[in-house]
BADO-244456 format. One record per residue (C-alpha): x, y, z. Coordinates in pm, whole numbers, padded with zeros to 5 digits, always signed. Layout:
// BADO-244456
XYZ ...
***
This chain:
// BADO-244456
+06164-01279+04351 +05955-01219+04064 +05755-00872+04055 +05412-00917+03943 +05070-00759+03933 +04889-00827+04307 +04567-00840+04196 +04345-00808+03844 +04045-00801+03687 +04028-01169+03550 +03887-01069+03239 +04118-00784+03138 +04414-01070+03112 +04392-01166+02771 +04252-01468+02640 +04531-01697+02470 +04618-01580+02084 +04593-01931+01988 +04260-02137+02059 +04392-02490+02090 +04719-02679+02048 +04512-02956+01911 +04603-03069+01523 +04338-03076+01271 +04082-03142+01227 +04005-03092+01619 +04137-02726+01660 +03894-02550+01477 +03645-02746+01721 +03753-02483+02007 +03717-02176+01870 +03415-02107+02077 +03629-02162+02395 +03867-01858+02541 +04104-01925+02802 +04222-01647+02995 +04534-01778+03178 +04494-01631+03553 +04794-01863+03688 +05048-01725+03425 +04985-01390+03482 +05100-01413+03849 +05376-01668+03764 +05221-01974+03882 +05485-02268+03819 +05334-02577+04014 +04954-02555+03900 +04801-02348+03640 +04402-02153+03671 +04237-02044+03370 +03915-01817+03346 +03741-02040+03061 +03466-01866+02814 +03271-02070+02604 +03028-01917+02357 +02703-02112+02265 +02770-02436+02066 +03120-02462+02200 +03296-02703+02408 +03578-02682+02656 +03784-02948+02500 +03768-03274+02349 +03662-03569+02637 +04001-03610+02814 +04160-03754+03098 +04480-03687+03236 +04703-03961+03319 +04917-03762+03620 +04726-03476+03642 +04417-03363+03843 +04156-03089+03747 +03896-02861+03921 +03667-02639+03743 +03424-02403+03884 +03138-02231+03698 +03065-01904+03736 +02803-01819+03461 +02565-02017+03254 +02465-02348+03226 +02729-02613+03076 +02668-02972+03036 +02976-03178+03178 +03018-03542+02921 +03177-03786+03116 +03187-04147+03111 +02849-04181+03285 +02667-03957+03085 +02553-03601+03071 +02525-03353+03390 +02387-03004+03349 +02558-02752+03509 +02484-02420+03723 +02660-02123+03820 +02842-02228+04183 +02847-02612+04072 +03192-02762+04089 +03352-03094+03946 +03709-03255+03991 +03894-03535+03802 +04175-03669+03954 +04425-03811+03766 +04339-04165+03512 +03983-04079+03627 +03658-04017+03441 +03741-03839+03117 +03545-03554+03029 +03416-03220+02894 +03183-02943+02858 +02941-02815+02611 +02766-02511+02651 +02408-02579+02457 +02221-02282+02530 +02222-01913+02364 +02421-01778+02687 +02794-01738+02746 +02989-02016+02991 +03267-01882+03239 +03436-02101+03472 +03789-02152+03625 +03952-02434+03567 +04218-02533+03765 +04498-02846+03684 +04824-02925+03862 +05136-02976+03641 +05276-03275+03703 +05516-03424+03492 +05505-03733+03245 +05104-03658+03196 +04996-03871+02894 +04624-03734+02797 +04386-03968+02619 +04069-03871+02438 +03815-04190+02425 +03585-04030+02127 +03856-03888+01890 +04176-04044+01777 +04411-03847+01936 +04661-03877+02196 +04889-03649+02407 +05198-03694+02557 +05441-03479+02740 +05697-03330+02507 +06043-03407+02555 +06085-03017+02707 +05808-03106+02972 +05617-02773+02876 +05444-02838+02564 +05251-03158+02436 +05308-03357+02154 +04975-03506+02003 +04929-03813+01781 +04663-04086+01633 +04577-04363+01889 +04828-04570+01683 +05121-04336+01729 +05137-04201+01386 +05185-03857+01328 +04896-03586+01248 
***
């Protein structure tokens, strides 16, 4: 039985040292975004939670869709705009959104002067392939099933 914290201030668990796994040129795009990763710190193995930050003119990710897995997020501050396949949808705090798996990709873009918190939370099941409609880039499960190994649309490497 693993011995970890039994409660914490979501905040004070630090924010990932590295801001995207993404190749060039779409990391730099997300270093506006700060994940904190709430799941981890208790040892969560079947989904993962992440307090999100995202400071004015940054996005959560690239528009995405999982092809196995399924994703909540819930904001807490500010006002994001969610991109999706049907448009644009602004955002409040206490506003929640899901995308089950090989649904609507999507995203969010914080366009105001205010900071954007919200958890986001994603099961991890395995063989997830992640495709990103605007960009070409692709994901796919590495061959360790933790990590993701990203290429162009056409399978060539970054």
């Amino acid at each position: 039985m693993t011995k970890g914290p039994i409660a914490v201030d979501a905040l004070s668990v630090p924010a990932r040292a590295k801001a995207s796994n993404y190749p060039e040129p779409y990391a730099s795009q997300m270093l506006k975004r700060f994940k904190h990763p709430l799941g981890e710190a208790f040892g969560l193995k079947n989904f993962g939670v992440n307090l999100t930050r995202i400071l004015p003119g940054g996005s959560s990710a690239l528009r995405h869709a999982h092809s196995t897995q399924d994703e909540l997020i819930y904001v807490l501050e500010g006002e994001p705009v969610l991109i999706t396949d049907e448009g644009e949808t602004p955002l409040k705090p206490g506003m929640c959104a899901g995308f089950p798996a090989n649904g609507r990709a999507h995203a969010l873009v914080n366009r105001t002067n205010r900071e954007v918190i919200y958890l986001e939370v994603g099961d991890r099941s395995a063989g997830d392939r992640v495709t990103y409609p605007d960009d070409d880039i692709m994901a796919i499960e590495s061959a360790d099933g933790v990590s993701r190994v990203f290429r162009k649309k056409d399978g060539s490497e970054f």
